[in-house]
Short mmCIF file of the C-alpha atoms (twelve columns), coordinates in Angstrom:
data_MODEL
# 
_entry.id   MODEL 
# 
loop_
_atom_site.group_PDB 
_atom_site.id 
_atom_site.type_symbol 
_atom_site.label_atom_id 
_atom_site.label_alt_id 
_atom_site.label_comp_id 
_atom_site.label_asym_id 
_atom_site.label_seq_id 
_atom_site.Cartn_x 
_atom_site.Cartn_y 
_atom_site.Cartn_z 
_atom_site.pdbx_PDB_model_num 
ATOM 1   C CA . UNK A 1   117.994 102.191 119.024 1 
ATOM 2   C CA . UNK A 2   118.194 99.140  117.426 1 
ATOM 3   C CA . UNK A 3   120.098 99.028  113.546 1 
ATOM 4   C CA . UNK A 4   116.410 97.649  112.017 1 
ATOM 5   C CA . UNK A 5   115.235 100.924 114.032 1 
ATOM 6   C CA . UNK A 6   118.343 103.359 112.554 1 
ATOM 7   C CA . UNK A 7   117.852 101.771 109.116 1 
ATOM 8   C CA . UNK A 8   114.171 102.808 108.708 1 
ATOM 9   C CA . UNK A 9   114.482 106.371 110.444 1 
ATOM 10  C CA . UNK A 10  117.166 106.824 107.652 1 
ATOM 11  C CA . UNK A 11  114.905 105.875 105.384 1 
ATOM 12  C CA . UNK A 12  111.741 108.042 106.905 1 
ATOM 13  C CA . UNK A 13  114.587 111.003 106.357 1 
ATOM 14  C CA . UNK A 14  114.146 110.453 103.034 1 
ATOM 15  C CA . UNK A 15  110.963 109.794 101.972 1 
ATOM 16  C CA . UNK A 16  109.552 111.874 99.007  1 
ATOM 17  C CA . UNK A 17  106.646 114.089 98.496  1 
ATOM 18  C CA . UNK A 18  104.422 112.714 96.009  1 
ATOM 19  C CA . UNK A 19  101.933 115.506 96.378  1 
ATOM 20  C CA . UNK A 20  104.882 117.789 95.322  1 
ATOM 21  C CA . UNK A 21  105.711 115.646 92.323  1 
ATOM 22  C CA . UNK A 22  101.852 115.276 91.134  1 
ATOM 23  C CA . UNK A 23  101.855 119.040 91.098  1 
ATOM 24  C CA . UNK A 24  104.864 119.505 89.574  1 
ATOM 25  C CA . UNK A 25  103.245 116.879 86.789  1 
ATOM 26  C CA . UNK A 26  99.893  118.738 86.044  1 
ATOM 27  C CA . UNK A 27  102.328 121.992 85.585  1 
ATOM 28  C CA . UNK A 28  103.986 120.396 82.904  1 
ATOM 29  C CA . UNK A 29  101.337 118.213 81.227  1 
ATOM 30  C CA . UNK A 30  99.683  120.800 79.269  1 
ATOM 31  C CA . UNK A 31  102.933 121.178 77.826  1 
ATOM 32  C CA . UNK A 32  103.570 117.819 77.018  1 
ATOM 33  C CA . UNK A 33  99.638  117.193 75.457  1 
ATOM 34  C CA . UNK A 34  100.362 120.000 73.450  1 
ATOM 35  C CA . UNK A 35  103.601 118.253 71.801  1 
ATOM 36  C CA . UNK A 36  102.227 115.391 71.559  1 
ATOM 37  C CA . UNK A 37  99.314  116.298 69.839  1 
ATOM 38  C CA . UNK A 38  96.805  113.739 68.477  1 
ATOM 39  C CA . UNK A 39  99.572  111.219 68.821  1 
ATOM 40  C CA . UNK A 40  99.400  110.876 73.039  1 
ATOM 41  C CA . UNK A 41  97.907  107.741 74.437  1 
ATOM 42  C CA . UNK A 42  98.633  108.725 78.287  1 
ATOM 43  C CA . UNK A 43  101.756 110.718 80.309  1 
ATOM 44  C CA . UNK A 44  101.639 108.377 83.544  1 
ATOM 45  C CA . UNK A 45  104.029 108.186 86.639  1 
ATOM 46  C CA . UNK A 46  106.575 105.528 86.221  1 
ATOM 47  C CA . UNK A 47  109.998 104.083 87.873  1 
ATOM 48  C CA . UNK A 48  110.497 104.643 91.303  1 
ATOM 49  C CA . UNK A 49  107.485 106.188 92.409  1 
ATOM 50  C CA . UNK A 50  105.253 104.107 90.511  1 
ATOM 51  C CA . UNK A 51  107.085 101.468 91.835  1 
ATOM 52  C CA . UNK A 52  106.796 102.773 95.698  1 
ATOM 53  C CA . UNK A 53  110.991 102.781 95.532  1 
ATOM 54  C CA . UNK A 54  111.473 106.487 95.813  1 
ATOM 55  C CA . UNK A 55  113.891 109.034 98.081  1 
ATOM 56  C CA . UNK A 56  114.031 112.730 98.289  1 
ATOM 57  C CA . UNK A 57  117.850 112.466 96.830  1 
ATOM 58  C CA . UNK A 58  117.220 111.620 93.301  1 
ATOM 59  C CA . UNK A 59  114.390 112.862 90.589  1 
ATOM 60  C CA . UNK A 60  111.409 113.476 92.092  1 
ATOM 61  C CA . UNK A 61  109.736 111.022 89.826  1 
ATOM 62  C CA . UNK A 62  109.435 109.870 85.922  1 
ATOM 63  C CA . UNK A 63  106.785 110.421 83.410  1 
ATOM 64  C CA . UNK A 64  106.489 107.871 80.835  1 
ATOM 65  C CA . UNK A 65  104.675 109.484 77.799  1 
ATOM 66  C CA . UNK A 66  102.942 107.071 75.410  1 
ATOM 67  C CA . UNK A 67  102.571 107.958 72.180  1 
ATOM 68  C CA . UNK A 68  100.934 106.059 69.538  1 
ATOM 69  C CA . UNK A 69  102.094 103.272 67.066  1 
ATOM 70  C CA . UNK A 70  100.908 106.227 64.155  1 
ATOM 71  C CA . UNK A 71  103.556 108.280 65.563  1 
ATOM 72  C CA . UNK A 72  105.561 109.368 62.033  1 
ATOM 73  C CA . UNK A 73  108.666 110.533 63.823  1 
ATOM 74  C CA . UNK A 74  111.301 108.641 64.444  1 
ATOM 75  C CA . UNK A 75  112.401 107.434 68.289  1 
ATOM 76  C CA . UNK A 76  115.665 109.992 67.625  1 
ATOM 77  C CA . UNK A 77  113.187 112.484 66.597  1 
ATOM 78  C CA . UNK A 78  110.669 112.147 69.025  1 
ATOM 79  C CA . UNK A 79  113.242 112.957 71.571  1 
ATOM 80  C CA . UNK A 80  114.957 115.486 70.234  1 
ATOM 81  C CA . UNK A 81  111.824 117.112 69.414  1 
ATOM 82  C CA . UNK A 82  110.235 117.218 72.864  1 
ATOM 83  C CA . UNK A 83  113.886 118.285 74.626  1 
ATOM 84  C CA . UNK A 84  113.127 121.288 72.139  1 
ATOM 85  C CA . UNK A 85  109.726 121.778 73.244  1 
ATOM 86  C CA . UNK A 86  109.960 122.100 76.659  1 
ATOM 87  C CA . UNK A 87  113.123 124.050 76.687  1 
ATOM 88  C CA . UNK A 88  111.332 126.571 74.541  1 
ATOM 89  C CA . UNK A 89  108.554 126.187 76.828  1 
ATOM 90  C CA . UNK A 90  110.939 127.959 79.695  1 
ATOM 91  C CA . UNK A 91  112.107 124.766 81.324  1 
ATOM 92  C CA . UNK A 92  115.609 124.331 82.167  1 
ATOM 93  C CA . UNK A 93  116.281 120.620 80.380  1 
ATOM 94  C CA . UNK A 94  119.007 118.190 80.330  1 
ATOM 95  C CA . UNK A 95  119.356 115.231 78.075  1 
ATOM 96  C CA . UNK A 96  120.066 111.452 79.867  1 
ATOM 97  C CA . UNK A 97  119.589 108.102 78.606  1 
ATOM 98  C CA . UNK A 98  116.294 107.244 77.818  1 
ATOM 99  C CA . UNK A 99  114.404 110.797 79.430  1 
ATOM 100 C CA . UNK A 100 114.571 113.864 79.101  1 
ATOM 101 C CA . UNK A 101 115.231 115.713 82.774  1 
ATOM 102 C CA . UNK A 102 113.191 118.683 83.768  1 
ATOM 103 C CA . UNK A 103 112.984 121.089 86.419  1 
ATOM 104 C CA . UNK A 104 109.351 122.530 87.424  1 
ATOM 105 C CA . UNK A 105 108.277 124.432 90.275  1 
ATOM 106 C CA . UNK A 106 111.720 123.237 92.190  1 
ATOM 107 C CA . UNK A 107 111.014 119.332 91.261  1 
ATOM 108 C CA . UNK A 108 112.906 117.322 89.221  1 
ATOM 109 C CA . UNK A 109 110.802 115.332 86.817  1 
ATOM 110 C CA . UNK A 110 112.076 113.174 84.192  1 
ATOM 111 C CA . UNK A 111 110.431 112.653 80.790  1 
ATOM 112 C CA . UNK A 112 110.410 109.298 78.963  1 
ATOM 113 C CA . UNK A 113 108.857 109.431 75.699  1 
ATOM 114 C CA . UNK A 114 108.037 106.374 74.520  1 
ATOM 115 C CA . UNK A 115 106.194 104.947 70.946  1 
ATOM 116 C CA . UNK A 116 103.886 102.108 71.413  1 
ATOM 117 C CA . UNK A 117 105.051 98.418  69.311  1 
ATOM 118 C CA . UNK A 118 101.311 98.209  68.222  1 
ATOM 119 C CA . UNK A 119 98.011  99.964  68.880  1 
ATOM 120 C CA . UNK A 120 97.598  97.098  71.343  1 
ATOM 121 C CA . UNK A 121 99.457  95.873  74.497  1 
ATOM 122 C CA . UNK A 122 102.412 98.128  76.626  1 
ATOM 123 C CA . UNK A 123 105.275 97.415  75.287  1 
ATOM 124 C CA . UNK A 124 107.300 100.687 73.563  1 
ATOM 125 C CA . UNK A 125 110.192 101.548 72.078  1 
ATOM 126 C CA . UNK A 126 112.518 104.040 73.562  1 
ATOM 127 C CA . UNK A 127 115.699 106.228 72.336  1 
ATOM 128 C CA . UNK A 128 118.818 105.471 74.129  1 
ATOM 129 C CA . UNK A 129 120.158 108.914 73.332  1 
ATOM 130 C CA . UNK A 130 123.471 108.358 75.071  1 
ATOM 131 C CA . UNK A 131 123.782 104.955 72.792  1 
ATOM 132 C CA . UNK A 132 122.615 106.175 69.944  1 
ATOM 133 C CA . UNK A 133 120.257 103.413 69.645  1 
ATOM 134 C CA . UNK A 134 116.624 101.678 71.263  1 
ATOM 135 C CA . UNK A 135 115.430 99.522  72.963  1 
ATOM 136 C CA . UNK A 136 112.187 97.552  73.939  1 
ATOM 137 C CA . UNK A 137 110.424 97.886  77.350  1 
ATOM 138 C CA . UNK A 138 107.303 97.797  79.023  1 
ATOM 139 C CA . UNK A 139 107.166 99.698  82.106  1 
ATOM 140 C CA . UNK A 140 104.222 97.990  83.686  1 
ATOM 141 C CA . UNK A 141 106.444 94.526  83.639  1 
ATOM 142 C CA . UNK A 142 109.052 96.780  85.712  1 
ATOM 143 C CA . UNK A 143 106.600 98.047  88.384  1 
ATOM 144 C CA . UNK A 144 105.195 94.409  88.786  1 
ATOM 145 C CA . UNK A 145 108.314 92.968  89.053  1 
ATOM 146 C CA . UNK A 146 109.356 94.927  91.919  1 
ATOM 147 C CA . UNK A 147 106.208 95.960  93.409  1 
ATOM 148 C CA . UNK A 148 106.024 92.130  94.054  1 
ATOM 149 C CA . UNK A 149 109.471 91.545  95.483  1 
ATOM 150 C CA . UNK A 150 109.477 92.521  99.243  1 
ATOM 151 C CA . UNK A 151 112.187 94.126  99.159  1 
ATOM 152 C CA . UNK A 152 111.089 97.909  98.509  1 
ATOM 153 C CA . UNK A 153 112.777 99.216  102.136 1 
ATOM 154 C CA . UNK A 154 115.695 97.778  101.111 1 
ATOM 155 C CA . UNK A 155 116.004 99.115  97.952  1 
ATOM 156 C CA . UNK A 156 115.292 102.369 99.190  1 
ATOM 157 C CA . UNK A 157 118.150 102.341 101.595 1 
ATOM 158 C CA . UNK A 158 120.698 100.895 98.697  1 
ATOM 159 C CA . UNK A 159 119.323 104.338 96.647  1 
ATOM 160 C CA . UNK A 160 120.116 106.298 99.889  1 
ATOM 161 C CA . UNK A 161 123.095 104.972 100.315 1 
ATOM 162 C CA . UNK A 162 124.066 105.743 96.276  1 
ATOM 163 C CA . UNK A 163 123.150 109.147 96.135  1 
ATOM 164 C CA . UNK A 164 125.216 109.965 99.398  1 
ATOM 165 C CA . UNK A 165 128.055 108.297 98.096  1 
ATOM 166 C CA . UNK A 166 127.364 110.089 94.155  1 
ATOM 167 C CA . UNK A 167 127.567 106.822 92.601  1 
ATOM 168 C CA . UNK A 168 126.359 106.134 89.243  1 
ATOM 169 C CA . UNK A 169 124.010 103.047 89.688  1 
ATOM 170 C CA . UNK A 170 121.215 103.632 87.516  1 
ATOM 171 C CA . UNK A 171 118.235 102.430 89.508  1 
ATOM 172 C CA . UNK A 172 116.273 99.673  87.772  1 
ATOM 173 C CA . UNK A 173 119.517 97.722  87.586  1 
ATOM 174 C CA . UNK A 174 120.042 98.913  91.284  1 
ATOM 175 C CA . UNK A 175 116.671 97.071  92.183  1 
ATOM 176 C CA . UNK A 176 117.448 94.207  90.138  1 
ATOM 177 C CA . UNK A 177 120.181 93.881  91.805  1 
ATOM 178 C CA . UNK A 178 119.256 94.452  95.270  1 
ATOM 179 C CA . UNK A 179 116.856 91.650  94.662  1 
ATOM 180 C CA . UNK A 180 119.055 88.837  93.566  1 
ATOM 181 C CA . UNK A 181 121.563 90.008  96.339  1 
ATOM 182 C CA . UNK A 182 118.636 89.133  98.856  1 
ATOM 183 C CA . UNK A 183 117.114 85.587  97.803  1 
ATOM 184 C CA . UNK A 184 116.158 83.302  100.185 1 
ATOM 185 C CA . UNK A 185 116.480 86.327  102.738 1 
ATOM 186 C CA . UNK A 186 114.081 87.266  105.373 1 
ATOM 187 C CA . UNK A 187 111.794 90.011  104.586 1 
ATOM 188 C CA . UNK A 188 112.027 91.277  108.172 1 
ATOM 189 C CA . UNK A 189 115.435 91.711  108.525 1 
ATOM 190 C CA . UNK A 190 116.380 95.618  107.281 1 
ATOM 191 C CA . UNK A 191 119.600 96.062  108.737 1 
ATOM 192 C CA . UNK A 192 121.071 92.559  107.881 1 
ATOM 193 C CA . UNK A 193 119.275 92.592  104.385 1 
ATOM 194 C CA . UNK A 194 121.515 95.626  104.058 1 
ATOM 195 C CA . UNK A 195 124.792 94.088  105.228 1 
ATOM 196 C CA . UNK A 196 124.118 91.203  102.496 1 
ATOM 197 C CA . UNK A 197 123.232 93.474  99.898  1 
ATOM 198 C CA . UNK A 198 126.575 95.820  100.368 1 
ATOM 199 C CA . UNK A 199 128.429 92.160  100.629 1 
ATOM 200 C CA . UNK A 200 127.153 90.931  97.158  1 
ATOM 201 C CA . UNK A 201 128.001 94.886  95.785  1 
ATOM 202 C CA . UNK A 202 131.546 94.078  97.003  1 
ATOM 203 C CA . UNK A 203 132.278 90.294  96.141  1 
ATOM 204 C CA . UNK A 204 129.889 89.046  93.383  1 
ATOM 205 C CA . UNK A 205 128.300 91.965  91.517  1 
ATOM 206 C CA . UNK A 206 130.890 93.288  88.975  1 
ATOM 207 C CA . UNK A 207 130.549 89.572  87.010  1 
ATOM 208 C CA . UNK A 208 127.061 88.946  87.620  1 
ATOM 209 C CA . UNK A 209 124.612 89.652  84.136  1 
ATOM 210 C CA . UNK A 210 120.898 91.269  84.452  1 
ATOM 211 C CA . UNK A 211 118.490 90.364  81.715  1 
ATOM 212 C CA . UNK A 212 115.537 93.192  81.625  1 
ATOM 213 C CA . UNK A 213 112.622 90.796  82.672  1 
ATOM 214 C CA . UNK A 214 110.401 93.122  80.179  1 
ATOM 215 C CA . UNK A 215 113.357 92.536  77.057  1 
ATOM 216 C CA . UNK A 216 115.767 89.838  76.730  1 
ATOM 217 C CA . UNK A 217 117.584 91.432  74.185  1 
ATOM 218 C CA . UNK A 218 118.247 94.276  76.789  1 
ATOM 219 C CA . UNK A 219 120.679 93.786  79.179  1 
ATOM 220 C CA . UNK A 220 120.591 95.736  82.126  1 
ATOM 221 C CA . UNK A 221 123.997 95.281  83.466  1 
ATOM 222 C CA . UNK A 222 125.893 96.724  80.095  1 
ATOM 223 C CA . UNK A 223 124.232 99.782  80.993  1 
ATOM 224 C CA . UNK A 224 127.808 100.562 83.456  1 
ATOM 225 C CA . UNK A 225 131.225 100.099 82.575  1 
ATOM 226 C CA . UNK A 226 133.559 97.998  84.622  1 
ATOM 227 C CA . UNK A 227 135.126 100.700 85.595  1 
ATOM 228 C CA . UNK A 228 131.846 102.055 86.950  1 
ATOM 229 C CA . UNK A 229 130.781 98.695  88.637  1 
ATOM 230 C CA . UNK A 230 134.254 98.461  90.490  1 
ATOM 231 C CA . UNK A 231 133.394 101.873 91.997  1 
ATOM 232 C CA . UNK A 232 130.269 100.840 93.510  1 
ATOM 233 C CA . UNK A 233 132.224 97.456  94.564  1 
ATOM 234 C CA . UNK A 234 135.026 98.984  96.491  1 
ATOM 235 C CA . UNK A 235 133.121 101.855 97.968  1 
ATOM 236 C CA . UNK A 236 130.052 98.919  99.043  1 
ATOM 237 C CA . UNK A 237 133.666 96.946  100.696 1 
ATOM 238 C CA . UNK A 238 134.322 100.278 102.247 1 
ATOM 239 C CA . UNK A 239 130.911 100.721 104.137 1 
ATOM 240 C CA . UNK A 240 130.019 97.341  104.784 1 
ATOM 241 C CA . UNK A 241 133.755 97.245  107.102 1 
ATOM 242 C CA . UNK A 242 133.033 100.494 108.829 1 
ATOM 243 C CA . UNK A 243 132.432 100.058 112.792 1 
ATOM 244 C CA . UNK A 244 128.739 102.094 113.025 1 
ATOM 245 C CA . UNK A 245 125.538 102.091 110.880 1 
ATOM 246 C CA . UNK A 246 126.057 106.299 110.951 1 
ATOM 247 C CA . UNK A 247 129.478 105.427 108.981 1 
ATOM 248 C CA . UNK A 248 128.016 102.290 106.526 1 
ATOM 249 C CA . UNK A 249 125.214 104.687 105.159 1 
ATOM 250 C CA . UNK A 250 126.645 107.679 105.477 1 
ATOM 251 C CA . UNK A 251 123.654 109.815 107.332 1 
ATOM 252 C CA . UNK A 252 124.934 113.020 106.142 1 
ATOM 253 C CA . UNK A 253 123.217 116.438 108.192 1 
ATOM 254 C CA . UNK A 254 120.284 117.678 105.484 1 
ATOM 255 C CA . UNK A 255 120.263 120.485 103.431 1 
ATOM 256 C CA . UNK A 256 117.458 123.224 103.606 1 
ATOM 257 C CA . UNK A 257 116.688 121.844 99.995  1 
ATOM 258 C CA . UNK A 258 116.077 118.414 101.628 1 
ATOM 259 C CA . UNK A 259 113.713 119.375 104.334 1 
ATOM 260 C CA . UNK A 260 111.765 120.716 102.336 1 
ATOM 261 C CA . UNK A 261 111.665 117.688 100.107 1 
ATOM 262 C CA . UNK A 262 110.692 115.574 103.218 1 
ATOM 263 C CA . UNK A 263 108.230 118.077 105.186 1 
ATOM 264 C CA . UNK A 264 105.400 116.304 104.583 1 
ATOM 265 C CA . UNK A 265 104.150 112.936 105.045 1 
ATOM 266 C CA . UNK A 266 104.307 109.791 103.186 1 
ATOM 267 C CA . UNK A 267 101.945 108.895 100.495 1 
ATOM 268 C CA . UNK A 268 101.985 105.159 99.461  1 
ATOM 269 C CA . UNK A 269 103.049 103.911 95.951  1 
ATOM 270 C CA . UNK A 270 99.681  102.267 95.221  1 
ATOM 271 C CA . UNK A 271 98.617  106.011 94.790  1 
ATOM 272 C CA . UNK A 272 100.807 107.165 92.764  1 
ATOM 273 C CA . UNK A 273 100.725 104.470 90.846  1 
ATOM 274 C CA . UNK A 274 97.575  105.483 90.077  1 
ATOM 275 C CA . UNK A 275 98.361  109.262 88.556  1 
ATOM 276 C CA . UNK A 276 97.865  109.517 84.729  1 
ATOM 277 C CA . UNK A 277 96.804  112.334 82.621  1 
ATOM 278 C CA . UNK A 278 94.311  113.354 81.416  1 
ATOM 279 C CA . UNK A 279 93.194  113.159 85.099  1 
ATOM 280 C CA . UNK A 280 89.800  111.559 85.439  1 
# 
């Protein structure tokens, strides 16, 4: 077996089951109209799996829940408000950054409520709970930008290879990164792609500065601490000097939870990019 070969059977491993998470999202979207009220535009799929940058490891896949410009609650209030709701709805919920995590039917959805700048265009503000602030974004500039990179199996693998190692590398900075790391690469060259990428995690990441393409007032990279980024640098100097690809991504044996999170077969990102509510 070739390393390109061991790379995307690792990968494969992985891969999640967006027929689980749509499910899991029509459970929980009658709950979300109904706390939204007149004020919801759309609940959509967003990040990874909108994005077609998935794995079984992590969340099972966002929801980004537009809610109009009308909306008389403030961003702190909107979340706090619909952590409330759906815990008093019976789901087990845990506050993060900018979503609100979920558990339904054994998935793990996250909610991102969002308020729309105007009654025009996508961009929103969003609650940084964990900052106590906002910020600007507009998730369809995200999915383009890495939708259109080329480097989705490579991103994937870098996301693998985080979750196995329980780093904290939140993943749109991840893919931003994983991007630069790879310019001027080949776009049919897995393994190696991977080698560069843990290479630029160990030598060059912990002073380089990400600008969110949809927010230049955002930046991505302040979203870790040093402390945080030299973790992922000296475990990516760890991996990229061990002797076998089984070592460098760490293939650890699954867990009945992830079989059952891989059992059935792919479903491309163009779908899911697709799902939105109310489905039509």
């Amino acid at each position: 077996m070739t390393p390109d070969e061991y790379t995307l059977k690792i990968i494969d491993k992985y891969v999640v089951d967006i027929e689980k998470a749509q499910a899991a999202g029509n459970t929980i979207y009658p709950t979300i109209q109904t706390w939204a009220g007149s004020y919801l535009v759309k609940a959509e799929f967003s990040g990874s799996l909108a994005k077609g940058t998935a794995i079984a490891l992590s969340s099972d896949a966002d929801i980004f829940i537009s809610l109009s410009s009308t909306t008389k609650e403030t961003l702190q209030e909107i979340y706090s408000s619909l952590y409330t709701y759906v815990t008093k709805a019976g789901y087990t919920a845990r506050k993060q950054n900018v979503s609100i995590g979920v558990d339904v039917n054994g998935r793990k959805l996250d909610l991102v409520p969002g308020k729309r700048q105007s009654q025009h265009g996508n961009d929103h503000s969003l609650c940084r709970f964990k900052a106590a602030s906002w910020t600007k974004t507009n998730i369809h500039t995200h999915i383009n930008h890495i939708q259109n990179s080329n480097r989705i199996q490579e991103i994937k693998l870098t996301k693998i290879w985080r979750e196995l190692h329980n780093l904290d590398f939140p993943s749109f900075y991840l893919e931003m990164v994983v991007i630069d790391a790879l310019k001027y690469k080949s776009t049919n060259d897995l393994a190696n792609n991977f080698m560069a990428v843990l290479n630029f995690l160990a030598n060059d990441f912990t002073s380089k500065t990400y600008t969110d393409p949809a927010n230049s007032n955002n930046t991505i990279s302040d979203d870790l601490t040093l402390a945080e980024k030299k973790k992922i640098a000296t475990q990516a100097n760890s991996s990229k000097n061990e002797k076998n690809w089984g070592s460098i991504v760490w293939w650890i044996k699954q867990s009945n939870y992830q079989k059952k999170m891989v059992k059935s077969s792919y479903v491309s990102h163009l779908n899911a990019n697709k799902l939105f509510w109310p489905l039509i």
